[in-house]
C-alpha positions, 0 to 999 in steps of 0.5 A: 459553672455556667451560672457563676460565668454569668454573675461575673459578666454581670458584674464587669458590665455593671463595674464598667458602666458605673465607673464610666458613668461615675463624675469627676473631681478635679485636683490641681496642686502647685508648688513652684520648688517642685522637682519636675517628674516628682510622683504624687500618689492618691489613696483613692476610689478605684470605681467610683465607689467609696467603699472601694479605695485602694492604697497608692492607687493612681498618681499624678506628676508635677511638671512645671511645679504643677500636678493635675488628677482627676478622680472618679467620684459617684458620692462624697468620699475622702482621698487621702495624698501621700506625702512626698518631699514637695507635699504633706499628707492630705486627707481631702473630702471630695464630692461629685464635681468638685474642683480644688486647687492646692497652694503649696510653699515652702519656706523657712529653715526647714523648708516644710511644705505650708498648704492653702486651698482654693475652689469648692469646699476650701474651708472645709478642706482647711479644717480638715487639715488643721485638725488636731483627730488626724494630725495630732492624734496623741492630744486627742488620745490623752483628753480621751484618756482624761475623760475615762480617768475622771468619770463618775457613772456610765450615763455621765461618762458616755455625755463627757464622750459626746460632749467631746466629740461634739467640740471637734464638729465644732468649727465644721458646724459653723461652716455649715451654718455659714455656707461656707461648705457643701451639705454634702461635704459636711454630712461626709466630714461628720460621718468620718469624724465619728467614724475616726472618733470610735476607732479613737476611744477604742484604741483608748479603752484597748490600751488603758492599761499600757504604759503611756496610757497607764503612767498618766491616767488612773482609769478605774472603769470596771469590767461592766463600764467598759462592756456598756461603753463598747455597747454604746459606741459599736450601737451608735457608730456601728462600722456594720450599718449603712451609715458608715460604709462610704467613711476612708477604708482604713477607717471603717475596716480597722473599726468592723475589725475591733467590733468582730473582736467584741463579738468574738469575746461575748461582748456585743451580739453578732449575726450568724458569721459568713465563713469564706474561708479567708483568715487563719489563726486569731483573724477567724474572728472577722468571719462576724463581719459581712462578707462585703466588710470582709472582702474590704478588710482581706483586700486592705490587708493584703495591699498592706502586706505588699507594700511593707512586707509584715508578712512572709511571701508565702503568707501574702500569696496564700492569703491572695489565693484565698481572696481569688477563690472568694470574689472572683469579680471584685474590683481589687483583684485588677490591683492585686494581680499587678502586684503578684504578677512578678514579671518586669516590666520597665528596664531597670531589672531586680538586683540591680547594683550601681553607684549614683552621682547627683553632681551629674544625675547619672547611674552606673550599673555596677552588677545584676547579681541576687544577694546571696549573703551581706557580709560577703557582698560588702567585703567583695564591692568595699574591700578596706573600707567601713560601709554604712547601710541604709534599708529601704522601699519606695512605698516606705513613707518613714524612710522617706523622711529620713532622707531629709537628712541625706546630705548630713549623712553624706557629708559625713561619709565623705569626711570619715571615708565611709562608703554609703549604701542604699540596700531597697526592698522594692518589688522586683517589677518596681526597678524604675521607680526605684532609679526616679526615688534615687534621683528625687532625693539625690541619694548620693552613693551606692544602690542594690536593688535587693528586692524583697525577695532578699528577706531570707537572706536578711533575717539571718542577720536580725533574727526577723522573719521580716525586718521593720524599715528604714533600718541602718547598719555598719560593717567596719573596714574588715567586712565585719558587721558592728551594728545591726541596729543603729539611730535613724539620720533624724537622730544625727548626732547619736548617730554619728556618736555611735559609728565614731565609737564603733570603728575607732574601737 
């Protein structure tokens, strides 16, 4: 016991000294129609490391259209920037002492946010940006697709590959050659496009024969092809190797968790497996990994979990004790235990229930009761009249985006007296970052913070141990539910076709 005590001190003293040693980039991003208070949250490092990158990790705030962040940066990394309704999504590579300035307008009809760069690696960060592997992956699946289809021998497929991949460097090569970026910006950039490029023929070769795959590309590789090719690719882009360890987590862990797969099946050769006693059921395979990967992969998964409940909660718990047990100094659990540590701590508690008016900012709370069953909280706060619901979380990046249509969806509630209700899923502790969402999209209406200890309750109605979000449904006047399942507000006019439909029935 003494011994492991040691260990552990020795590892917080080498924690904090490498993160207090660990050099800074610094991010300024402007935006001159932001909402002063608006959250702009970083999937970063959490050390300084960039094998230790964390999910919603830290934030900045814009205030005066402007954010400030400073990173912890030893080497080279990518940090990737949630989108909100002021920023896209940015996947950045960053190095020590960098200083990048984000030009953000927004203009046109759509008012979709347009973003330049200014500062170290401008280029560079531009590039990445407009790159068709990250943000138009489908295109790139479908050339992939089109390269397996029309091969002819293994040596000349695996040329068309590398050929392939060597047009999407393309652009990064001449940057380099014309100094334009760092060399250590570029050597990062290469390793994540190769690193992206594996997980993307992978996927390719897993899916072949599903329909969106299947319909378009005759691929006739046999068994044997495919084998070499897989071979070829976890050889050369090896997830495993020191070369790839400082590529985005997401990345590198999804790639360690297809090669633990392969090994598993025969396919490529594995070490002895370090059993930690971390997965159950089919993830027992990446017990192939090394414990290092497989801390990064439990951790990814588990912050994962939390954040979009794919799981039950006694599952996420057990998994997390299961970690503990294991790393008992890593840097994640300092995350974690924010998340499994449930008591609050700002001042809007869990099943808060209240209406909010955007006309004058203001948040009447209503009640504090737990959600025993939907149908009879609908019938008691909306007697007589047809609800609309809407399911969602603050971590929710697809709920989000549904709310650029809010002020359709709201018109039309008014038009047709129809009460809206905005039922959240959050973390019970997440109360008052629940209250600033509500405000940022102006959600008009009612509000529950359900929590998403409310699931049990829910799965009555959708037959889902845990129920994909957003969601919509609609009660008619008499509390009575009528859809369990309805269009997102993107796809408005179905939408409103079907709640027309269902309550003139």
């Amino acid at each position: 016991m003494r011994r492991q005590s040691v260990y552990i001190l020795l590892y917080f003293v080498l924690f904090f000294s490498s993160y207090s040693s660990a050099q800074q980039a610094v991010i300024i991003g402007k935006n001159t129609n932001a909402k002063d208070g608006t959250e702009v949250w970083f999937y970063q490092s959490i050390d300084g490391d960039p094998a230790n990158q964390a999910f919603m990790y830290e934030k900045a705030v814009f205030q005066n259209g402007t954010f400030k962040k400073s990173l912890p940066i030893n080497s080279p990394m990518m940090v990737m920037i949630n989108n909100n309704p002021y920023i896209p999504k940015l996947r950045l590579i960053l190095t020590p002492g960098d200083s990048l300035h984000i030009n953000i307008t927004q203009t046109g009809a759509k008012n979709q946010p347009v973003v330049s760069f200014e500062g170290n690696n401008a280029k560079g960060q531009q590039y990445f940006l407009s790159s068709d592997l990250y943000n138009k992956a489908y295109i790139i699946e479908q050339k992939i697709a089109q390269i397996l289809a029309e091969a002819k021998g293994n040596d000349r497929l695996i040329l068309s590959l590398e050929q392939f991949k060597n047009t999407l460097l393309a652009e990064l090569s001449t940057l380099k050659e014309n100094k334009a970026c760092s060399e250590d910006f570029c050597k990062q950039a290469t390793r994540e496009i190769e690193a992206k490029f594996l997980l993307t023929v992978s996927n390719v070769i897993s899916n072949r024969n599903q329909p969106h795959i299947k319909d378009h590309y005759q691929i006739k590789l046999s068994d044997i092809q495919i084998q070499q090719l897989y071979k070829y690719l976890f050889t050369k882009y090896d997830p495993f190797s020191e070369q790839y360890r400082d590529v985005f987590i997401i990345t590198r862990t999804e790639n360690a968790v297809e090669k633990c797969r392969l090994i598993d099946k025969g396919i490529l050769e594995g070490t002895a497996r370090n059993t930690l006693g971390l997965w159950t059921g089919g993830d027992k395979v990446r017990d192939a990994a090394p414990a290092e990967l497989q801390e990064k992969m439990l951790a990814t998964n588990l912050l994962f979990d939390v954040n979009f409940q794919t799981k039950s909660n006694e599952e996420i718990v057990n998994a997390y004790l299961r970690f503990k047990e294991a790393f008992p100094a890593s840097p994640y659990n300092k995350i974690l235990n924010k998340y499994f540590d449930q008591s609050s701590t700002g001042q809007i508690g869990p099943y808060t229930f209240g209406e909010y008016k955007a006309k004058d900012n203001t948040f009447e709370i209503l009640s504090t009761d737990s959600l025993k069953d939907l149908g009879d909280f609908v019938k008691q706060n909306f007697k007589g009249k047809p609800v609309l619901i809407d399911f969602w979380a603050t971590w929710c990046a697809p709920c989000k985006k549904e709310f650029s249509n809010a002020k359709l969806v709201q018109d039309y509630s008014k038009k047709n007296n129809l009460a809206l209700l905005y039922l959240s899923v959050d973390f019970p502790k997440n109360g008052d970052g629940w209250i600033k969402d509500i405000e940022l999209y102006q959600l008009e209406g009612y509000h529950y913070l359900i929590t998403n200890n409310s699931y049990p309750v829910i799965s009555k109605i959708t037959n889902q141990p845990v129920m994909p979000i957003p969601r919509y449904m609609l009660y008619n006047k008499d509390g009575k539910l009528v859809n369990n399942n309805l269009p997102w507000p993107s796809q408005s006019e179905q939408l409103f076709k079907e709640i027309d439909k269902l309550l003139n029935e």
